[in-house]
TORLUMPA-473725 format. One line per 2 residues: number of its first residue (from 1); their letters; for each residue x, y, z of N, C-alpha, C, CB. Coordinates in nm, 2 decimals, m for minus. Glycine has a CB too. Example, Ala and Ser with C-alpha at 12.3 -4.5 7.8 and 13.67 -1.06 7.14 Angstrom:
! TORLUMPA-473725
1) as) 1.32:m0.57:0.78:1.23:m0.45:0.78:1.32:m0.33:0.78:1.13:m0.45:0.90 | 1.28:m0.22:0.71:1.37:m0.11:0.71:1.29:0.00:0.79:1.41:m0.06:0.57;
! end
This chain:
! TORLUMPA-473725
1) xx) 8.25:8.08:11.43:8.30:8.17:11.33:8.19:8.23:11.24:8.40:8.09:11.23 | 8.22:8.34:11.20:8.10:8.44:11.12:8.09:8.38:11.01:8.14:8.60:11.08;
3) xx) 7.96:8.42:10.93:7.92:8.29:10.82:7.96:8.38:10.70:7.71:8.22:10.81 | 8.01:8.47:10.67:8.01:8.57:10.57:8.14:8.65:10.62:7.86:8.66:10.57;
5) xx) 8.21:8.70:10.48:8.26:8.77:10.45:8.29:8.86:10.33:8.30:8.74:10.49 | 8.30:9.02:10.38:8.35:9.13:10.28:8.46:9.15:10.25:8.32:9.24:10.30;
7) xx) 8.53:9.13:10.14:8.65:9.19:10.06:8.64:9.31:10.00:8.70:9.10:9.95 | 8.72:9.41:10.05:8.71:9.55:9.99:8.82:9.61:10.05:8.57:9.63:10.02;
9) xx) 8.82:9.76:9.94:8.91:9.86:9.94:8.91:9.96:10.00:8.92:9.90:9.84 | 9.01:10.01:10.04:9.02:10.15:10.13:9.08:10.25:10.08:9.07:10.15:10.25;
11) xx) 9.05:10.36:10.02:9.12:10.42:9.96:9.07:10.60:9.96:9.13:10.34:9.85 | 9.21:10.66:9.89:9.11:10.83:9.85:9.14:10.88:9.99:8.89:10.82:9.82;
13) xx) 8.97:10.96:9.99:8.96:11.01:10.18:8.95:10.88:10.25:8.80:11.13:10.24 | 8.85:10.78:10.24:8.81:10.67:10.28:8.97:10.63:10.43:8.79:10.57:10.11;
15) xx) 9.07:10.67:10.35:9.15:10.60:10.44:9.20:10.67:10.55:9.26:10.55:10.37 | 9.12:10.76:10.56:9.13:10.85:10.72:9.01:10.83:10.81:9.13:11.04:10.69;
17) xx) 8.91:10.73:10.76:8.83:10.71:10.80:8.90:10.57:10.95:8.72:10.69:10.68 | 8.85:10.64:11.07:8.95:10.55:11.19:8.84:10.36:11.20:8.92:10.68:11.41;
19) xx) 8.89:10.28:11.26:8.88:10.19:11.26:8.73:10.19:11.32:8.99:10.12:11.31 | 8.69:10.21:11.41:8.56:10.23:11.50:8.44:10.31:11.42:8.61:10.33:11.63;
21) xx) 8.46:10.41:11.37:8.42:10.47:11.31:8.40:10.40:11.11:8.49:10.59:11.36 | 8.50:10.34:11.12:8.45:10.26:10.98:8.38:10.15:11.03:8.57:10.21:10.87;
23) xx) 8.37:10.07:11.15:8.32:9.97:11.21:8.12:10.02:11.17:8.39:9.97:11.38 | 8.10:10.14:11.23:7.98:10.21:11.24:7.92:10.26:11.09:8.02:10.33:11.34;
25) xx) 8.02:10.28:10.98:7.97:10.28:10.88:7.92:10.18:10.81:8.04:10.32:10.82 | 8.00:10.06:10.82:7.96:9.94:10.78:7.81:9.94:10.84:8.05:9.83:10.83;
27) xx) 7.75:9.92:10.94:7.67:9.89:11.04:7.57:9.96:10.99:7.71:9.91:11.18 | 7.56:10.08:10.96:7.47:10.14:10.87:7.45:10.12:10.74:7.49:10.25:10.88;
29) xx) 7.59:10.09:10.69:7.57:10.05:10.51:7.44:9.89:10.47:7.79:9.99:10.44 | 7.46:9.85:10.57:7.34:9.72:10.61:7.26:9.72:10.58:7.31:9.68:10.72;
31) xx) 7.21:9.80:10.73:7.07:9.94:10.73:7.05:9.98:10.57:7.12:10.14:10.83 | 7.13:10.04:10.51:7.08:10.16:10.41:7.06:10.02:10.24:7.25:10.35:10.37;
33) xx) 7.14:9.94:10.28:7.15:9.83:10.16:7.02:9.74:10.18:7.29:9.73:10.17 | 6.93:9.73:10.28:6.85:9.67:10.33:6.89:9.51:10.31:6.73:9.71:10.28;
35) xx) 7.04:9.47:10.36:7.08:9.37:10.40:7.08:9.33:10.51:7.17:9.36:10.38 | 7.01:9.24:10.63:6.94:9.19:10.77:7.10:9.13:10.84:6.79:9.04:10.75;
37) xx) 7.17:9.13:10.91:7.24:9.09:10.92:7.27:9.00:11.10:7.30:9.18:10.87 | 7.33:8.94:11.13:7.31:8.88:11.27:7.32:8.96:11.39:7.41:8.79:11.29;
39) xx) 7.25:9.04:11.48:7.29:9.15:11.59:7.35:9.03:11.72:7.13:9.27:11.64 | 7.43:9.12:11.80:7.43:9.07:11.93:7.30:9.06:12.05:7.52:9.15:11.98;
41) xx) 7.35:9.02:12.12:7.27:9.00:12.18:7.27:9.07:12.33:7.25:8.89:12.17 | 7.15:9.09:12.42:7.13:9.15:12.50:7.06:9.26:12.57:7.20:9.16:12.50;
43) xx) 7.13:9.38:12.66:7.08:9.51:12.65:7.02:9.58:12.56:7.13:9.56:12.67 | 7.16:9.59:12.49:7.17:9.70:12.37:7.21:9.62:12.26:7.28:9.82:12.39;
45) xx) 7.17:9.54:12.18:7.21:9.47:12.07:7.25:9.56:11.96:7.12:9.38:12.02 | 7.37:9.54:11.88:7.37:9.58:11.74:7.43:9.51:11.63:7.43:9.69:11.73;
47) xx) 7.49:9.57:11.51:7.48:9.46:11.41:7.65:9.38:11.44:7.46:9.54:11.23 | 7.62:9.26:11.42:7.77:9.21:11.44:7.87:9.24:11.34:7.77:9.07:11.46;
49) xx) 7.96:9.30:11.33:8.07:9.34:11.21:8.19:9.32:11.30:8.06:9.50:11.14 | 8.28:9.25:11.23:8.39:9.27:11.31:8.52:9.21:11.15:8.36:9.15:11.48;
51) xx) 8.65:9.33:11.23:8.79:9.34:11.10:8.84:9.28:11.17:8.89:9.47:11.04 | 8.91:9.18:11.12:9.02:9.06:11.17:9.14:9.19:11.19:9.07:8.91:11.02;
53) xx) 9.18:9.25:11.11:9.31:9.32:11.10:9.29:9.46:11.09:9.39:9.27:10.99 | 9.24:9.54:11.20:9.25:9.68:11.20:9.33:9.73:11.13:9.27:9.73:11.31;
55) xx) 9.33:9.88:11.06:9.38:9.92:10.93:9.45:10.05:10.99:9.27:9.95:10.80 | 9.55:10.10:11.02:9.59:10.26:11.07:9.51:10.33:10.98:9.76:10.31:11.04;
57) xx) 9.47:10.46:11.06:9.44:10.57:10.99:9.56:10.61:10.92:9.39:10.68:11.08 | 9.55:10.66:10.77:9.61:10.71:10.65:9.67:10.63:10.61:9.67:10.81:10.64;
59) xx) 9.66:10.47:10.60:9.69:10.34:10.52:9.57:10.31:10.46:9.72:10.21:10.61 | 9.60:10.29:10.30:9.53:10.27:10.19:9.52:10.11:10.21:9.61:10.33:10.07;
61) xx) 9.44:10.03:10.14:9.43:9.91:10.12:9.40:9.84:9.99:9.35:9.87:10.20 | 9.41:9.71:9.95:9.30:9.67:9.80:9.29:9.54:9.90:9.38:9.65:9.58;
63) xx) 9.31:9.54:10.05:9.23:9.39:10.05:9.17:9.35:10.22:9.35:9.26:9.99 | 9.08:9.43:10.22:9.09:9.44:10.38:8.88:9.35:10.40:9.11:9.69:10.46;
65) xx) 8.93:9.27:10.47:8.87:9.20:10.53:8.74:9.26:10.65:8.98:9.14:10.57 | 8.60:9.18:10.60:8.48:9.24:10.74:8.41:9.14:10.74:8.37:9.39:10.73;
67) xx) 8.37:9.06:10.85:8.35:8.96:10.90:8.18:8.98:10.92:8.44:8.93:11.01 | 8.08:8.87:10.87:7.94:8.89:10.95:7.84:8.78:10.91:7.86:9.05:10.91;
69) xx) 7.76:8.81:10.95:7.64:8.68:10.94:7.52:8.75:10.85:7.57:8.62:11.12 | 7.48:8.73:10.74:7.38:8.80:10.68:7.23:8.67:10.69:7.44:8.84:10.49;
71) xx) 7.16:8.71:10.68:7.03:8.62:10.76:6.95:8.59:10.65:6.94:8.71:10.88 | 6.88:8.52:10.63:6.83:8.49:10.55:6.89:8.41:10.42:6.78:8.58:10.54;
73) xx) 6.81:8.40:10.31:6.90:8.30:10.20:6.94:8.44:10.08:6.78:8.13:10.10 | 7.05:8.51:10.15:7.16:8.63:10.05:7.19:8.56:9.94:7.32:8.67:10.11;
75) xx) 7.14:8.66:9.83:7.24:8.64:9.68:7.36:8.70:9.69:7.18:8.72:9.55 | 7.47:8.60:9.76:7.63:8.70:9.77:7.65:8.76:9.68:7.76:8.65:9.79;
77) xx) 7.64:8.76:9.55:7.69:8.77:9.41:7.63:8.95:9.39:7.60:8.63:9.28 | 7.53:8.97:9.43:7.45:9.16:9.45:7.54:9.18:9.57:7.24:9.19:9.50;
79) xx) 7.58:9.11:9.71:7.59:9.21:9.78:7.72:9.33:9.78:7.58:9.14:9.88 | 7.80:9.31:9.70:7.92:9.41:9.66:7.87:9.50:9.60:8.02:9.36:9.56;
81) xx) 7.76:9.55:9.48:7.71:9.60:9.41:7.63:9.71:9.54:7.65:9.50:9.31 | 7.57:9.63:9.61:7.45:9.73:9.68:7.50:9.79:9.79:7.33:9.65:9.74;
83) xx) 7.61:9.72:9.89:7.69:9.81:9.97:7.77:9.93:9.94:7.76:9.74:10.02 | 7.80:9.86:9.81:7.96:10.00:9.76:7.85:10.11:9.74:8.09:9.98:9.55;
85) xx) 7.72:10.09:9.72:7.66:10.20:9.62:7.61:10.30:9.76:7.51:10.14:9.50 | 7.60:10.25:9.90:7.57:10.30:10.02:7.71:10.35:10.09:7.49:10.20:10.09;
87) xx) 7.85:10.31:10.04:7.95:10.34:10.15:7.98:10.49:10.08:8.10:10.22:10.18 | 8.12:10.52:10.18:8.12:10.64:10.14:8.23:10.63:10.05:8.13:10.74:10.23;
89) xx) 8.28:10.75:9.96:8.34:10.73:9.84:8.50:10.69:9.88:8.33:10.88:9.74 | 8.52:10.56:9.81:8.68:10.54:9.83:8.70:10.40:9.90:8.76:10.67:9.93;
91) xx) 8.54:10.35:9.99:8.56:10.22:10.02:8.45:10.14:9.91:8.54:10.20:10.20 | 8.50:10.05:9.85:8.45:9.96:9.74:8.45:9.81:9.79:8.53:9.97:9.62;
93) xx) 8.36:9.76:9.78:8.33:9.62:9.80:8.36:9.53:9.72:8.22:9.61:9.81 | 8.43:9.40:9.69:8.46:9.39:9.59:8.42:9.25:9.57:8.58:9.43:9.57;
95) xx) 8.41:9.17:9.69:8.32:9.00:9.69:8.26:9.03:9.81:8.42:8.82:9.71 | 8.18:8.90:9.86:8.09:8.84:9.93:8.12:8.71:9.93:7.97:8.86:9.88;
97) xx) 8.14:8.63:10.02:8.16:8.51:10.02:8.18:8.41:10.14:8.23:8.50:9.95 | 8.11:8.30:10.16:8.14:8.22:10.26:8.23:8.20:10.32:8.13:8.15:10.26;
99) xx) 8.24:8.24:10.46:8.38:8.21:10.58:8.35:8.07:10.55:8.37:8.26:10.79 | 8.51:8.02:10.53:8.58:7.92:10.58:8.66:7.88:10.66:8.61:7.90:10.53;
101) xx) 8.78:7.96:10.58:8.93:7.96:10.67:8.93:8.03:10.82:9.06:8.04:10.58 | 8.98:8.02:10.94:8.96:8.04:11.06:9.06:8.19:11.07:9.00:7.90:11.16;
103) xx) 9.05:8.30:11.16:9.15:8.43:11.09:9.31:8.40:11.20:9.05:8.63:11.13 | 9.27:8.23:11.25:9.42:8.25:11.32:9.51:8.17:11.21:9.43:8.16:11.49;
105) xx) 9.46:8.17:11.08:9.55:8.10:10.97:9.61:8.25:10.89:9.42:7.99:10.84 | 9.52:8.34:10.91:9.58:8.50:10.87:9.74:8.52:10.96:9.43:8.65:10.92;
107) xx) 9.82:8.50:10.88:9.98:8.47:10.95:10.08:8.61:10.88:10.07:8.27:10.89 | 10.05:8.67:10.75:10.16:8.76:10.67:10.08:8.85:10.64:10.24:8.70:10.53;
109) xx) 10.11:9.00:10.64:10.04:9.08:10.52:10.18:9.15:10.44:9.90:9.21:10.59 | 10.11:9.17:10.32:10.22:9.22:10.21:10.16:9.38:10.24:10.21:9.15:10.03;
111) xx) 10.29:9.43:10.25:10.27:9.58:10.26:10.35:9.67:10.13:10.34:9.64:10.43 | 10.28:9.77:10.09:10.40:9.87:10.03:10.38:9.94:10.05:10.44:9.90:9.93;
113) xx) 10.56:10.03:10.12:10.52:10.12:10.16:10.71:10.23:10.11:10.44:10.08:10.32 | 10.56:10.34:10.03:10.69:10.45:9.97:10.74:10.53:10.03:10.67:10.52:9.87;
115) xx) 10.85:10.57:10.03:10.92:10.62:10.09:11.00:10.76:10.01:10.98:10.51:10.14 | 10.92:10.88:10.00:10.91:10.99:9.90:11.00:11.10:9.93:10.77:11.04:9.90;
117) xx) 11.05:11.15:9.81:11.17:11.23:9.84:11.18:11.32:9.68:11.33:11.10:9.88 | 11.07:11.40:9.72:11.06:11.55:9.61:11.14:11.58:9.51:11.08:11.67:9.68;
119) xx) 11.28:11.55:9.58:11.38:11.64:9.56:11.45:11.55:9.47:11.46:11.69:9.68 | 11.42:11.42:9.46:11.51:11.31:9.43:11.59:11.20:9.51:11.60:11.38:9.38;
121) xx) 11.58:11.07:9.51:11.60:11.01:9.63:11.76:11.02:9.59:11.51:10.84:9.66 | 11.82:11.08:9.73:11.96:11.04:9.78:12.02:10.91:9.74:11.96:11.04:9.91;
123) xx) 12.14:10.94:9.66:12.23:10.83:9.63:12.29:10.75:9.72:12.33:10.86:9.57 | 12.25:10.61:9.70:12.25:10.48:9.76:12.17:10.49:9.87:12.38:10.42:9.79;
125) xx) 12.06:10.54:9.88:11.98:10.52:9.99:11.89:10.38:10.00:11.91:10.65:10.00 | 11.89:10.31:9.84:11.85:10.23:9.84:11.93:10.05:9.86:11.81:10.27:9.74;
127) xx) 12.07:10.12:9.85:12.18:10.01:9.87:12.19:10.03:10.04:12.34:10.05:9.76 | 12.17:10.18:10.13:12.15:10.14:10.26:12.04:10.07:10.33:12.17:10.23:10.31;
129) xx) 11.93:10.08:10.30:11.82:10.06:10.27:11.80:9.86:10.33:11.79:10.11:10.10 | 11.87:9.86:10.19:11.87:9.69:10.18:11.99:9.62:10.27:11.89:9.64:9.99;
131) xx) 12.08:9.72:10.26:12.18:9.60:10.37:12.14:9.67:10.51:12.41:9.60:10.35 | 12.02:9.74:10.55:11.97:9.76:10.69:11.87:9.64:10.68:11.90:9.92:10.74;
133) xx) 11.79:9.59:10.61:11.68:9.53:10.58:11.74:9.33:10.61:11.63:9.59:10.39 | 11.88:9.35:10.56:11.96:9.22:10.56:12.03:9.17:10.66:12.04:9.22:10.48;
135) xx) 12.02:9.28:10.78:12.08:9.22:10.90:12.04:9.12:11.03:12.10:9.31:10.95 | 12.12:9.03:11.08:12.09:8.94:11.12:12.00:8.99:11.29:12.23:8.87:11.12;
137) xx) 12.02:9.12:11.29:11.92:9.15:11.39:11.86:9.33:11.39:12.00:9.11:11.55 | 11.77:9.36:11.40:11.75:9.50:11.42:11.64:9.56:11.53:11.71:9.54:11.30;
139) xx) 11.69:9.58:11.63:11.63:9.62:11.68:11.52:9.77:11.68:11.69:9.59:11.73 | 11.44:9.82:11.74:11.39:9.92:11.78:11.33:9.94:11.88:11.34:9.96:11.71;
141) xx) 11.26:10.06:11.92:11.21:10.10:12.06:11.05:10.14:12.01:11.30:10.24:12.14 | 10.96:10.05:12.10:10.80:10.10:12.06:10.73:10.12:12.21:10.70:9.95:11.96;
143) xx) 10.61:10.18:12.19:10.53:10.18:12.30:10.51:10.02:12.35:10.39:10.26:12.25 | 10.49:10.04:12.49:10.42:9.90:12.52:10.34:9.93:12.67:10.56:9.76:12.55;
145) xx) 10.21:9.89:12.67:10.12:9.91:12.79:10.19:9.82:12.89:9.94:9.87:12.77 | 10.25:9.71:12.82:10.27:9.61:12.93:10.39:9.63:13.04:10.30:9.48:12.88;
147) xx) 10.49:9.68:12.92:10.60:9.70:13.01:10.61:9.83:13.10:10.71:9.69:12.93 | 10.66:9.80:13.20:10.66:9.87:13.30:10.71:10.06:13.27:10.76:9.78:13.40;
149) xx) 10.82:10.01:13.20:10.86:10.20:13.17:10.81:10.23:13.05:11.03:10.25:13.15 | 10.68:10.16:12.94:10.59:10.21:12.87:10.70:10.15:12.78:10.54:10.37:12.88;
151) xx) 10.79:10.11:12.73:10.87:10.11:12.62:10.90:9.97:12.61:10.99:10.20:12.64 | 10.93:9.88:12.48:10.98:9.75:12.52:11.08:9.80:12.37:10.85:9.58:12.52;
153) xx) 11.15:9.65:12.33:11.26:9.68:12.20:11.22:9.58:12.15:11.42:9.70:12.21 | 11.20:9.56:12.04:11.15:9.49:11.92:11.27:9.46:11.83:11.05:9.58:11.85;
155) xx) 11.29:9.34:11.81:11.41:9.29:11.69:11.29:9.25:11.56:11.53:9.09:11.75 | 11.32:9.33:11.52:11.22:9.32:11.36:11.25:9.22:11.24:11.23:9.46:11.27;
157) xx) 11.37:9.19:11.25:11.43:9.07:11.13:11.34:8.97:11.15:11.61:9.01:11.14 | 11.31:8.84:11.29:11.17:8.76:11.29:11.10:8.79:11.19:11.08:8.78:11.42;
159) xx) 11.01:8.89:11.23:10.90:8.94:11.17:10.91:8.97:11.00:10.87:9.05:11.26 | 10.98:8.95:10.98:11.00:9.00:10.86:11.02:8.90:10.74:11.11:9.08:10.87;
161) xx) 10.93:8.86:10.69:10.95:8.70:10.57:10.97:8.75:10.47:10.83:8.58:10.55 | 10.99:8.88:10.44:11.06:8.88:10.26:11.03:9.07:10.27:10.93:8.75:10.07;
163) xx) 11.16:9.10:10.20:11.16:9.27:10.19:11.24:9.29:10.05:11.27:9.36:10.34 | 11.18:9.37:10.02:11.29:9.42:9.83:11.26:9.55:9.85:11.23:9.35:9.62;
165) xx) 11.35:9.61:9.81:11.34:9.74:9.81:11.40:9.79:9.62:11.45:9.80:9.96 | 11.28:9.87:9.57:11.33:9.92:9.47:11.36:10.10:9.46:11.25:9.86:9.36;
167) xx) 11.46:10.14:9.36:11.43:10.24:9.37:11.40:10.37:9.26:11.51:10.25:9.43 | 11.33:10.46:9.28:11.29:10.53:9.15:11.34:10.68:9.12:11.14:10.53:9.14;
169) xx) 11.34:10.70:9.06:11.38:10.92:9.05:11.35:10.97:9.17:11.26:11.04:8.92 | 11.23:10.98:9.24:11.20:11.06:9.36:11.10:10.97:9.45:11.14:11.20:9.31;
171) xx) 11.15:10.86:9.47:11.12:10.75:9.59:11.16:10.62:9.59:10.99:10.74:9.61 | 11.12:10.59:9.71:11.19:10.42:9.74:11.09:10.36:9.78:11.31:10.39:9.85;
173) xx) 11.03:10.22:9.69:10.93:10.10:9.69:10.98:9.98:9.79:10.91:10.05:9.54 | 10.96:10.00:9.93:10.95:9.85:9.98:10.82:9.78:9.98:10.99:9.84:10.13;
175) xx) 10.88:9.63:9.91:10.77:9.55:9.92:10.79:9.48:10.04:10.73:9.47:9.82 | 10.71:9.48:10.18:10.74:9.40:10.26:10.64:9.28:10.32:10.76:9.49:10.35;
177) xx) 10.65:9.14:10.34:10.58:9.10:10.41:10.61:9.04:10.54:10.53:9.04:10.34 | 10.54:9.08:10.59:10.50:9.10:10.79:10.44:9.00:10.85:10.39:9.22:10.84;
179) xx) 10.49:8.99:10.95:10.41:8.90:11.04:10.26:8.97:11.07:10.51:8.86:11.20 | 10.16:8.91:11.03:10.03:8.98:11.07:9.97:8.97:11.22:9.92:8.93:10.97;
181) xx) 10.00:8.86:11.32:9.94:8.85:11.45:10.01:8.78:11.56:9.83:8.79:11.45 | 10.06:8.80:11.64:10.06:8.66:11.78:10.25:8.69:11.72:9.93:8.41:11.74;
183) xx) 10.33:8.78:11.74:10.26:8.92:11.72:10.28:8.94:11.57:10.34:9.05:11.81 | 10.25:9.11:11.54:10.23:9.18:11.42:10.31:9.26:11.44:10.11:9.22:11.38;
185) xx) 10.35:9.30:11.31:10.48:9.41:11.32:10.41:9.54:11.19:10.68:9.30:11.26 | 10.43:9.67:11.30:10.37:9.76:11.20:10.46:9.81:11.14:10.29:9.86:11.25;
187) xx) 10.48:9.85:11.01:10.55:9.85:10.90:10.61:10.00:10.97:10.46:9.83:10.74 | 10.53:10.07:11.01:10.56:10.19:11.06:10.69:10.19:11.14:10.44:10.25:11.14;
189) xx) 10.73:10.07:11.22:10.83:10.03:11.29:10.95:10.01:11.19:10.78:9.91:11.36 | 10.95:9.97:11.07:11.04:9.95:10.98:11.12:10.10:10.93:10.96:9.89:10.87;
191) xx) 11.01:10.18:10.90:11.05:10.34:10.90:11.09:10.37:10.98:10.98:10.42:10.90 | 11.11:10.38:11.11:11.15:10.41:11.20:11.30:10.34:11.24:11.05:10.39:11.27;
193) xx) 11.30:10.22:11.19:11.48:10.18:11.19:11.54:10.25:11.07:11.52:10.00:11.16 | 11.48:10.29:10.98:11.57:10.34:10.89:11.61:10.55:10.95:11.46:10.31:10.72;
195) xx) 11.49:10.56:11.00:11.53:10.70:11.04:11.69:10.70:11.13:11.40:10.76:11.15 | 11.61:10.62:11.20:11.78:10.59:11.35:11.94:10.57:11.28:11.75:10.37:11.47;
197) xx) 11.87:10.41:11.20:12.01:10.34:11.13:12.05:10.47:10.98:11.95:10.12:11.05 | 12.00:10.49:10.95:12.05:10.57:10.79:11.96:10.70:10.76:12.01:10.44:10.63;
199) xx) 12.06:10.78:10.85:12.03:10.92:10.85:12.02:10.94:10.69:12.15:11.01:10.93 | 12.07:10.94:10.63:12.09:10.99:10.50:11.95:10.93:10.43:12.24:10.95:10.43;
201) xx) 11.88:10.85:10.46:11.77:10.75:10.37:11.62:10.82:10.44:11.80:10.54:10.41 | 11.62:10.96:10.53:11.49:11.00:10.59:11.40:11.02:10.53:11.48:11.08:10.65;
203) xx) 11.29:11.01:10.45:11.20:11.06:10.37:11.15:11.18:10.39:11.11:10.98:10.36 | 11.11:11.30:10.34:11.05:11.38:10.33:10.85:11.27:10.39:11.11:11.45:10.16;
205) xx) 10.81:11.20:10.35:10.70:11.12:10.42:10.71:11.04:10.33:10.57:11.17:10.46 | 10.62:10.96:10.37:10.62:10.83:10.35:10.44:10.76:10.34:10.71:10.77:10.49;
207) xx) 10.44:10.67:10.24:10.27:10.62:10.22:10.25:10.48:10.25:10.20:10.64:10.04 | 10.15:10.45:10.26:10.14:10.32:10.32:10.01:10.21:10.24:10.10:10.35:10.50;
209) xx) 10.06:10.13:10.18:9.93:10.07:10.13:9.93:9.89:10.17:9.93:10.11:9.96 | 9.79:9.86:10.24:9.80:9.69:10.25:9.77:9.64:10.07:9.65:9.62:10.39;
211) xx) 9.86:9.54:10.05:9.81:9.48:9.95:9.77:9.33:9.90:9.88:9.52:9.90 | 9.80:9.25:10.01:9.72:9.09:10.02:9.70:9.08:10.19:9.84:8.92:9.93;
213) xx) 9.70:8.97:10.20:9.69:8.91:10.37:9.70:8.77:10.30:9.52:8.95:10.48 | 9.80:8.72:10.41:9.87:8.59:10.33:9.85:8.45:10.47:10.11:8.64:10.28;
215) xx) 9.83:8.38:10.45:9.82:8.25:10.52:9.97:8.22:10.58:9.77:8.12:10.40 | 10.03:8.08:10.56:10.21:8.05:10.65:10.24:8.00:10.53:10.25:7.92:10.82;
217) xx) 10.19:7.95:10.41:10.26:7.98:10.30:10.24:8.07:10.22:10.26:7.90:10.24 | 10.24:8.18:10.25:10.27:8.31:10.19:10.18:8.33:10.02:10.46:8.31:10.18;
219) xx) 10.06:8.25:10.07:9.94:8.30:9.96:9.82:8.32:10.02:9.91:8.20:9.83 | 9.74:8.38:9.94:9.64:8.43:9.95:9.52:8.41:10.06:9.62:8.42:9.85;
221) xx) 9.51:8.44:10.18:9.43:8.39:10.26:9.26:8.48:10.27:9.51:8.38:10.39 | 9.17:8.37:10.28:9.04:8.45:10.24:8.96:8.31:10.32:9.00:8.49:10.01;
! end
C-alpha cells in the first residue's frame, strides 16, 4: 500500500480536466514542487500516482483522493501549500498524510447532485422524485463490455444506502450515498431512472458534485 496520501478539490475549469490527464498533472506538479516521489520501475519508469476513485469529467469534488510514496523524511504539513501553488487553478490540495486504511474499506460516496430547471422546478416533481427513489426495485439499462449485446440492467435500490431529495424555486437537491466499488453505481444512472420513470421531473441539466467517500459505516474514510 502507498505510504502517502493527497486530499483535495476539484473544481471551476479544473473539473473538465479527464482522469489520465489529471493523473499527468499531478506527476508534474511533483517535478515543479520539487517533491521526489517513488517511480516505477523498469523500461520506462515514472512517478507512481494513482486515484482510488476516478472522477467523471464535469464532476466537481471537495474530496478526492491521490495515492503516492514521497521519499525521503517530507514535512507533510508544507506539502498542500507547495503543490496547490504548482496545480492548475480549481484543483487545491488540502492535507498530506499517512496511508493507513486499505482503499478496499472505501465502500459509499456521498454525492450531490442538482437537478436544474430555469424556469422553476415543476410541481411535485419532488414528491415524484422521492417515491421513485423509495421503490422496492428499480431498474435501468447501462453499457456493459461484458455482456454480450453491450447492455446489462441494473436494479439501483442495492446500491443505494440513503437518498433525500429537497426541493428549491428552480431545482432539485439529491443527497445521495452510493455504493462506491465491487460494484459502484454512477449517480448519472440515477438520472437516468428519473428521465424514463417521471417524464414530468426531466431537468433542463443537471450538476454533479462528490462530497465525502465513506467507509461501511457511512463515515469518513481517509
Amino acid at each position: 500500500m502507498p505510504k502517502h496520501r493527497l486530499a483535495f478539490s476539484k473544481a471551476e475549469t479544473a473539473k473538465y480536466i479527464s482522469h489520465l490527464d489529471l493523473m499527468r498533472t499531478f506527476q508534474r506538479a511533483f517535478l515543479r514542487a520539487e517533491l521526489p516521489i517513488r517511480h516505477t520501475e523498469g523500461f520506462n519508469p515514472h512517478a507512481f500516482v494513482s486515484i482510488p476513485l476516478p472522477l467523471s469529467v464535469g464532476y466537481s469534488s471537495a474530496c478526492e483522493v491521490l495515492e503516492c510514496e514521497l521519499l525521503g523524511k517530507p514535512d507533510l504539513e508544507t506539502v498542500p501549500e507547495r503543490m496547490t501553488a504548482v496545480l492548475p487553478e480549481g484543483i487545491t490540495v488540502t492535507r498530506c498524510y499517512d496511508a493507513v486504511r486499505p482503499v478496499k474499506q472505501l465502500c459509499y460516496v456521498n454525492y450531490i447532485v442538482t437537478l436544474e430547471y430555469p424556469s422553476g422546478a415543476p410541481f411535485g416533481v419532488d414528491t415524484a422524485t422521492r417515491d421513485l427513489l423509495a421503490r422496492e426495485r428499480l431498474e435501468v439499462i447501462k453499457r456493459s463490455k461484458k455482456a454480450r449485446s453491450g447492455q446489462v440492467a441494473v436494479d439501483l435500490i442495492p446500491l443505494i444506502a440513503r437518498a433525500t431529495v429537497e426541493e428549491r424555486r428552480d431545482c432539485i437537491i439529491l443527497d445521495l450515498v452510493v455504493r462506491a466499488q465491487n460494484p459502484g453505481l454512477n449517480p448519472e444512472l440515477v438520472v437516468s431512472a428519473i428521465r424514463e420513470h417521471c417524464p414530468g421531473a426531466v431537468p433542463d441539466s443537471v450538476c454533479f458534485h462528490r462530497r465525502a467517500v465513506l467507509d461501511e459505516r457511512l463515515e469518513i474514510w481517509e
